[in-house]
C-alpha positions as CSV (number, residue, x, y, z in Angstrom):
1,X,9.8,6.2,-32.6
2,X,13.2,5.2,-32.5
3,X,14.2,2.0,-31.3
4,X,16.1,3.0,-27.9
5,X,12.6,4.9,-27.2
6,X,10.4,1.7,-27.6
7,X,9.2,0.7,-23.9
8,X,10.3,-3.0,-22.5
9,X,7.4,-4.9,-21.6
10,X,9.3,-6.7,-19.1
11,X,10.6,-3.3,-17.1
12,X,8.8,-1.4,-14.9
13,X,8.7,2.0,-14.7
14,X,11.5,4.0,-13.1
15,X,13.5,0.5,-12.3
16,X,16.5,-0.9,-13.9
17,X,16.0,-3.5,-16.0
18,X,16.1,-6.8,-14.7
19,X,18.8,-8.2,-16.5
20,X,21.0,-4.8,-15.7
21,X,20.3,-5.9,-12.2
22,X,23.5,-7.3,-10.5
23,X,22.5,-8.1,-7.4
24,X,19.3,-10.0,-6.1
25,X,18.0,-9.5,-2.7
26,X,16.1,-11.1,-0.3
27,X,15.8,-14.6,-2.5
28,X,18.6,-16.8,-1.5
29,X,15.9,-19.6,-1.0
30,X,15.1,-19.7,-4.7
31,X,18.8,-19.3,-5.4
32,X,20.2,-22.5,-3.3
33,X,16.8,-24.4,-4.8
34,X,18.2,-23.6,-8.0
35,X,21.6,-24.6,-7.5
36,X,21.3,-27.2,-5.2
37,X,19.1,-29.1,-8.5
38,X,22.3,-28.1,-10.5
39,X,25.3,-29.6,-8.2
40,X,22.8,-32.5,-7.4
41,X,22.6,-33.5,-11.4
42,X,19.0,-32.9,-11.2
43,X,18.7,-29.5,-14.1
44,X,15.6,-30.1,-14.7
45,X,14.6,-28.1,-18.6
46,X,12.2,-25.9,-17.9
47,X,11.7,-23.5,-14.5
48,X,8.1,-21.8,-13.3
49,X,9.8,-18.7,-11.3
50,X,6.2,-17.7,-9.2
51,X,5.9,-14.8,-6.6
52,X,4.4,-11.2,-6.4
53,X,5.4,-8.7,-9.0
54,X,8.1,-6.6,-8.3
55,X,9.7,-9.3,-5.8
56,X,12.9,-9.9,-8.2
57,X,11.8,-13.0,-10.0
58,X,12.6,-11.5,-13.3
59,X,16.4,-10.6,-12.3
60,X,16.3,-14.5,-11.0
61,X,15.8,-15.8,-14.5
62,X,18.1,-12.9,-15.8
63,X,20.5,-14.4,-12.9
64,X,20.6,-18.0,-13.6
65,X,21.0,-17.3,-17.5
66,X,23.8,-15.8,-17.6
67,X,25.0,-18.5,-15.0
68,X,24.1,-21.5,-17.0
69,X,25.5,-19.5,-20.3
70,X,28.9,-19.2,-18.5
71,X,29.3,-22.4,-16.8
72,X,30.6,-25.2,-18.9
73,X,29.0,-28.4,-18.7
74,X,30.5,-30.8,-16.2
75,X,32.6,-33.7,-18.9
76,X,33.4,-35.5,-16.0
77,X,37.1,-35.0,-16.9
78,X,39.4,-34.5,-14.1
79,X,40.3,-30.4,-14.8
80,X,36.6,-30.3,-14.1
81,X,35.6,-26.6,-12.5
82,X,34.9,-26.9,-8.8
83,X,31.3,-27.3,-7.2
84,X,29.6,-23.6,-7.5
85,X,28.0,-22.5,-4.4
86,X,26.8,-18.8,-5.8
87,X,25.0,-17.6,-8.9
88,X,26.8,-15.0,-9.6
89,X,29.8,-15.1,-12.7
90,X,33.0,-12.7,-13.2
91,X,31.9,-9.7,-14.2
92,X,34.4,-9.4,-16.8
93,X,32.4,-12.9,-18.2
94,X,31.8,-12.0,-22.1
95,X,28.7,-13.6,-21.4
96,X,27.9,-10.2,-19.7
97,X,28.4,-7.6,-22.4
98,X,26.3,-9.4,-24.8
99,X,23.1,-10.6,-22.5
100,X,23.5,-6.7,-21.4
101,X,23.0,-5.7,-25.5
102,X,20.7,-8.6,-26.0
103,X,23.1,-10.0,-28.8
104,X,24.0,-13.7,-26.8
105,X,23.3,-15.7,-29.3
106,X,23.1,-18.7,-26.6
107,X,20.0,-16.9,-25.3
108,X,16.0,-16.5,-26.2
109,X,14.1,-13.6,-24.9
110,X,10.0,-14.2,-25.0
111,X,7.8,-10.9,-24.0
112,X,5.3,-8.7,-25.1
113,X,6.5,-7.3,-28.5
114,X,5.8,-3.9,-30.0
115,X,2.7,-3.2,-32.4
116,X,3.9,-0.3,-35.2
117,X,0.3,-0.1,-36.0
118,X,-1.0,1.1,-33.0
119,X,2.0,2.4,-31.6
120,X,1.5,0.4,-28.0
121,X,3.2,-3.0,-26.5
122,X,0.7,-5.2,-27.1
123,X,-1.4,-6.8,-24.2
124,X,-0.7,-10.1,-24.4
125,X,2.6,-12.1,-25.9
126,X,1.4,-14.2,-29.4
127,X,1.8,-17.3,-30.9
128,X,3.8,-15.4,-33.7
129,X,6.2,-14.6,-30.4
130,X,6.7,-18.1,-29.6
131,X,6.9,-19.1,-33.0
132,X,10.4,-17.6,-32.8
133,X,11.8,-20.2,-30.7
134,X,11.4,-22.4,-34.1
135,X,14.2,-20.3,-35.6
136,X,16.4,-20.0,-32.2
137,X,16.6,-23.8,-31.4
138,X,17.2,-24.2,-35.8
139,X,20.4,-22.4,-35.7
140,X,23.7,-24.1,-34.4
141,X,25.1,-23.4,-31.2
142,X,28.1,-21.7,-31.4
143,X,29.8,-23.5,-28.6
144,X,27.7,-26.3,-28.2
145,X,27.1,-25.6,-24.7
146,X,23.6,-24.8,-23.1
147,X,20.8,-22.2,-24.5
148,X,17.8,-20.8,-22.2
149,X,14.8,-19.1,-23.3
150,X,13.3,-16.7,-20.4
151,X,9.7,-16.1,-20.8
152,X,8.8,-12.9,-19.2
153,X,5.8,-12.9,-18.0
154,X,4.4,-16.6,-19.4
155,X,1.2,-15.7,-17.7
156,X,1.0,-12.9,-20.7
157,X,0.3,-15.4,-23.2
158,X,-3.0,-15.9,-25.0
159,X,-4.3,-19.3,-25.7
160,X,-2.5,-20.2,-28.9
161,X,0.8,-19.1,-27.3
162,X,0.4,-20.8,-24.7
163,X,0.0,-24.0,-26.8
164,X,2.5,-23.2,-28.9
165,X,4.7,-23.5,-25.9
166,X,3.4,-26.4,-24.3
167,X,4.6,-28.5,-27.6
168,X,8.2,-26.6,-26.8
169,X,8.0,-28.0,-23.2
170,X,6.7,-31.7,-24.0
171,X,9.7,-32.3,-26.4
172,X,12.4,-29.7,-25.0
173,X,15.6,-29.5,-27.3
174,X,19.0,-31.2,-26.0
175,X,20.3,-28.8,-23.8
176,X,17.7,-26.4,-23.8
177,X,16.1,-24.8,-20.4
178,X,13.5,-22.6,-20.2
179,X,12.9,-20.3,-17.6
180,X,9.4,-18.8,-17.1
181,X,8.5,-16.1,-15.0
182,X,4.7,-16.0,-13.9
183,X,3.3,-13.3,-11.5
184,X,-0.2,-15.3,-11.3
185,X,0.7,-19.1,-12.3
186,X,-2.9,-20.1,-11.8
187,X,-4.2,-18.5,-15.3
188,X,-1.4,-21.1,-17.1
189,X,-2.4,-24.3,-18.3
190,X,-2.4,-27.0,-16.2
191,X,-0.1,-28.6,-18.1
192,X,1.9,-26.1,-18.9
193,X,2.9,-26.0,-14.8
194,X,2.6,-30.0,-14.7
195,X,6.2,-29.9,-16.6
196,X,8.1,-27.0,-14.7
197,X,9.8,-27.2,-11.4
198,X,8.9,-24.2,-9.5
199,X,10.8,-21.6,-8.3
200,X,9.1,-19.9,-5.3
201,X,10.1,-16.0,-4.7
202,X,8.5,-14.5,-1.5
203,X,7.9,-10.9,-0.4
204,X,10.8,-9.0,0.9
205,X,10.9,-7.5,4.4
206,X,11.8,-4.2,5.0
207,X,15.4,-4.3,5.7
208,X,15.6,-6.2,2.4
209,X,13.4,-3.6,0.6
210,X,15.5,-0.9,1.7
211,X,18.8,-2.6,0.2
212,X,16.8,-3.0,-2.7
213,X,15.5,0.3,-3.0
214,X,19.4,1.6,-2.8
215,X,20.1,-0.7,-4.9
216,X,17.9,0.4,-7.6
217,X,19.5,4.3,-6.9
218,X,16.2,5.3,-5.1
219,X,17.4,7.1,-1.5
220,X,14.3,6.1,0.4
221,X,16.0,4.6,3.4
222,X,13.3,5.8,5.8
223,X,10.6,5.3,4.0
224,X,11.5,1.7,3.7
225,X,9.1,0.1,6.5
226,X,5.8,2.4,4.9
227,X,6.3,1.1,1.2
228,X,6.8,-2.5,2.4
229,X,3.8,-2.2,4.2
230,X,1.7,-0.7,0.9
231,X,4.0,-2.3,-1.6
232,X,3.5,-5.9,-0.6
233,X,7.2,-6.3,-0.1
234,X,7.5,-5.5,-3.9
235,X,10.3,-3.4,-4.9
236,X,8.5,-2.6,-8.2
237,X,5.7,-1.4,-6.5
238,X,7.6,0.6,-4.1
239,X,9.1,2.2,-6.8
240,X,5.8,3.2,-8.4
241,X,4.6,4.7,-5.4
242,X,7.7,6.6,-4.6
243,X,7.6,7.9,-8.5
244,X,4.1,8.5,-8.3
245,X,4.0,10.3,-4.7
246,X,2.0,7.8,-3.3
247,X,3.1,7.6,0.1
248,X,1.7,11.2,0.2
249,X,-1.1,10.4,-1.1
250,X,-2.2,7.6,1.5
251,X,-1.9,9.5,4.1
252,X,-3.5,12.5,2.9
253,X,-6.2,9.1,2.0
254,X,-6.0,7.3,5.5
255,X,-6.4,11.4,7.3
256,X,-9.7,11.2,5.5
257,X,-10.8,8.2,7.1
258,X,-9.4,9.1,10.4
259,X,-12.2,11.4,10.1
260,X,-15.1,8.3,9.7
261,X,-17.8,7.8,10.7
262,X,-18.5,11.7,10.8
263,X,-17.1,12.3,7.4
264,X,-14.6,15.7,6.8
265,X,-16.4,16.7,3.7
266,X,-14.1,19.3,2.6
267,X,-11.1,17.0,3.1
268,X,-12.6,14.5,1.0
269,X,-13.8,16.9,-1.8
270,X,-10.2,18.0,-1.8
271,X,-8.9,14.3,-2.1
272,X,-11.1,14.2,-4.8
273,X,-9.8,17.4,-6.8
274,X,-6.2,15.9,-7.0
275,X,-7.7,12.9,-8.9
276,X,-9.4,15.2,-11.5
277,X,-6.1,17.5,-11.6
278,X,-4.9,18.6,-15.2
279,X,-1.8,16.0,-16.4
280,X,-3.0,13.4,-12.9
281,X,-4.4,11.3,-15.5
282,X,-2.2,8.3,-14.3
283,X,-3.3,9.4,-10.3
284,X,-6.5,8.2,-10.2
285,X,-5.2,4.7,-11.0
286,X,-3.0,5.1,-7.8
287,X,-5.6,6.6,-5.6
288,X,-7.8,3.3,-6.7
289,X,-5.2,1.3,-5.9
290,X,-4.7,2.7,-2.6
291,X,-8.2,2.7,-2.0
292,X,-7.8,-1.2,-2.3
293,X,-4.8,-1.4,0.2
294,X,-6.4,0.7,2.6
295,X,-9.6,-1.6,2.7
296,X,-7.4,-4.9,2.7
297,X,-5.5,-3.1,5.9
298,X,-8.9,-2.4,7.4
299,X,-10.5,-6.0,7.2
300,X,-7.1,-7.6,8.4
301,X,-7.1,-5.3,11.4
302,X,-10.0,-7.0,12.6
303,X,-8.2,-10.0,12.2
304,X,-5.4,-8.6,14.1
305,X,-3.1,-9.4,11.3
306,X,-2.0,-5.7,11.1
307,X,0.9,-4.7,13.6
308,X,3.3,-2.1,11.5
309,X,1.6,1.1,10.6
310,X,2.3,2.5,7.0
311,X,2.0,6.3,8.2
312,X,1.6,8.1,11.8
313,X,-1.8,7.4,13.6
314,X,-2.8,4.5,11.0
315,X,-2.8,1.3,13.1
316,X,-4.9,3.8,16.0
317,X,-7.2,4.6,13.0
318,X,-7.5,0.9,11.9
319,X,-8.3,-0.5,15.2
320,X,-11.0,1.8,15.7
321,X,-13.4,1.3,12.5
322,X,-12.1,-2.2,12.4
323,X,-12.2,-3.8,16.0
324,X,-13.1,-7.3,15.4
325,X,-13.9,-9.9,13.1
326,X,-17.3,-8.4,12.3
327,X,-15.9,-5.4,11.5
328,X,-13.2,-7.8,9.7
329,X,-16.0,-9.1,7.2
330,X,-18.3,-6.2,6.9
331,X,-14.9,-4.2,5.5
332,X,-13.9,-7.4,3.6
333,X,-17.1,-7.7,1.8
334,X,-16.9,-3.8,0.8
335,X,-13.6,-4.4,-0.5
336,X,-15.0,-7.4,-3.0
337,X,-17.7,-4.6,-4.5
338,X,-16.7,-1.1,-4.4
339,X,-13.1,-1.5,-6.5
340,X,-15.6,-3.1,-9.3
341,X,-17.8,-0.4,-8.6
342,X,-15.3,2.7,-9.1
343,X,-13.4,0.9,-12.1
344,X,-16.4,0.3,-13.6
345,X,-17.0,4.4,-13.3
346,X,-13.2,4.9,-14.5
347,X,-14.1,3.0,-17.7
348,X,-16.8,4.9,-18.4
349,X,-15.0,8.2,-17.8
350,X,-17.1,9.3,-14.9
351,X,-15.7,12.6,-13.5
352,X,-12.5,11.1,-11.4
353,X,-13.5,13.2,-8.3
354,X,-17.3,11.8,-8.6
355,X,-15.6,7.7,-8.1
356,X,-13.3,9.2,-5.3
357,X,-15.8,10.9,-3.5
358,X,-18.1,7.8,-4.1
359,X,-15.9,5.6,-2.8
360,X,-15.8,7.8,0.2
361,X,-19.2,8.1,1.5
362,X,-19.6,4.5,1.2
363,X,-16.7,3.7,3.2
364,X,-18.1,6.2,5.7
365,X,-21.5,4.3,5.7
366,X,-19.8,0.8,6.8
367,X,-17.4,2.6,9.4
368,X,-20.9,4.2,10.8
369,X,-21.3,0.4,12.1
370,X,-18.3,-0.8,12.7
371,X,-16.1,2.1,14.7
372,X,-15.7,1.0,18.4
C-alpha cells in the first residue's frame, strides 16, 4: 500500500481532513475562549479541546496551530502587530502550504499510526508515538518562535502513552503548547486534565449543520434538520449517515415501529434482510446504531424532551409508545440491555437478520405496555 493510500486515523470517512478545513462553524465560543487567553497574556501550554465527535474540535486545534505558527510573539517593541480578534491567517501564509503537506517543521502531529504487519491503524496511539516528541522538542527551532504538538484523539492512548505524556505536560518545553483533542475526556488521567485548560466545543444546530455540511461539499440542505436530529449535531456523523444511506434506513426503521405493539412481521423480516445483504457488511453497524438513537428518542419523549421529528410521522409515533415518564424508564432501561445484547450477537457472528429481528420483537414486547 502506497503511502497516499494509508487511511488517517484522525479523518473520518467521506470528510475533509480537519486541517484542510478552512472554515470552522458553529464554535466561536471556544474560539474567543481561546483568544481572549492569548490577548489577555494568559497562553496557557497545553489545551483539552472536549465535545462530541464530529463537532469540529479537530479543525479547532488544526485552527489555532497554524495561528500560533504564524503569529510572532509579542517583543513588546513598538512596531508590535495589532491586537488579533479572529483565528484565521492570510491564506497566502507559508505556514499554510506546509501544515497542508505535513512538512512544518514548527509543528508535532500525535495519532494513531499505521501497523505494516497487520496492515490496519492501530487501535490505540503508543508510547513509541509519544516517544517522538523526544526528537521534535531536540531539534532547533528554525525561527525560534512557538511549536505545538496536536494530539488527536488523546483519549486514544494506552496507559504507557499516556504517561509518557503526562512527564511532557509536567515539564512543558519553552514555548511549547500542546493541544489535545479528547472526544470522551473522562477515560484520561486525572492528572493529565488537572494541567490543561479546556476548550469546550458544543453540538451544532441545524442551520449550523447545514453550513457545515456545504461546507464539507455534501448538498444536503434539506436534510439538514433530520441528520442534526440523529447525528447529535455532529457533522461527522451526519456525514456517515448520508454516505451510508442512513436517513433511509431510519425511517424504513421508525415505519417498523410505527407498526408496535401489533408487530408488521413482514416489514420487519424485510428490515432484517438488508442487514444480511451481500457487500452490507458495514450496515449492520448503522442499523445498531440507529437502533440506539431510536430508543434514546423513545425514552426522552416521555420526558418531553423531543420536539423536532427526524422523519414524517416520528414525533406522532414517539408520543404514542412513549407517553410519560413510565414509558420514559421502561424504554430507557431497554436501551441499557438490548445494544449489549445484539453486539454481543454481532461478535459472535450471529446471522445479522437473527439480532435485527431480535431486537425487534423485544422492542414490540415493551411498547405492548407502554403505547397510550
Amino acid at each position: 500500500m502506497s503511502e497516499d493510500d494509508i487511511p488517517q486515523a484522525d479523518q473520518i470517512d467521506g470528510a475533509p481532513h480537519p486541517r484542510e478545513t478552512a472554515t470552522l462553524i458553529g464554535q466561536a465560543a471556544a474560539e474567543t475562549g481561546f483568544l481572549d487567553a492569548f490577548n489577555g497574556d494568559r497562553l496557557h501550554h497545553a489545551w483539552l479541546i472536549t465535545g462530541p465527535k464530529g463537532v469540529g474540535k479537530a479543525t479547532l486545534a488544526w485552527r489555532i496551530a497554524r495561528f500560533l505558527l504564524a503569529t510572532p510573539k509579542d517583543d513588546g517593541g513598538m512596531f508590535a502587530a495589532p491586537t488579533p480578534d479572529t483565528l484565521d491567517i492570510s491564506p497566502d501564509h507559508p505556514v499554510n502550504a506546509r501544515i497542508d503537506a505535513l512538512s512544518e517543521p514548527s509543528l508535532c502531529l500525535l495519532r494513531r499510526s499505521w501497523d505494516e504487519k497487520t496492515k490496519k491503524l492501530k487501535t490505540v496511539i503508543s508510547v513509541d508515538d509519544v516517544r517522538k516528541l523526544k526528537s521534535f522538542f531536540s531539534m532547533s527551532n528554525p525561527d525560534g518562535g512557538r511549536r505545538v504538538v496536536i494530539v488527536d484523539a488523546a483519549d486514544e492512548m494506552n496507559v504507557a502513552a499516556a504517561n509518557a505524556l503526562l512527564k511532557v505536560l509536567e515539564e512543558p518545553p519553552a514555548d511549547c503548547i500542546l493541544l489535545l483533542v479528547a472526544h470522551q475526556p473522562s477515560r484520561l488521567l486525572p492528572t493529565i486534565r488537572s494541567r490543561c485548560r479546556e476548550l469546550r466545543c458544543t453540538q451544532l444546530s441545524a442551520d449550523d449543520m447545514a453550513q457545515a455540511l456545504t461546507a464539507a461539499g455534501a448538498d444536503a440542505q434539506q436534510y439538514a434538520v433530520a441528520l442534526s436530529e440523529l447525528s447529535g449535531g455532529s457533522v461527522g456523523e451526519a456525514l456517515r449517515l448520508l454516505n451510508l444511506d442512513g436517513l433511509t434506513l431510519y425511517k424504513e426503521l421508525m415505519s417498523v415501529i410505527e407498526t408496535f405493539p401489533r408487530l408488521d412481521r413482514s416489514a420487519a423480516i424485510k428490515l432484517g434482510e438488508k442487514a444480511a445483504a451481500r457487500g452490507a457488511e458495514g450496515r449492520l453497524d448503522l442499523m445498531l446504531r440507529l437502533f440506539d438513537l431510536a430508543l434514546s428518542r423513545l425514552s426522552r419523549a416521555g420526558l418531553g424532551m423531543i420536539d423536532t421529528q427526524a422523519t414524517q410521522g416520528e414525533l406522532l409515533t414517539l408520543a404514542r409508545l412513549s407517553p410519560d415518564a413510565n414509558a420514559a424508564r421502561a424504554w430507557a432501561e431497554l436501551a441499557a440491555t438490548s445494544s449489549a445484547r445484539a453486539r454481543h450477537g454481532q461478535a459472535v457472528n450471529l446471522d445479522p437478520s437473527s439480532v435485527i429481528l431480535d431486537m425487534l420483537f423485544t422492542m414490540n414486547t415493551v411498547a405492548a405496555r407502554t403505547a397510550a
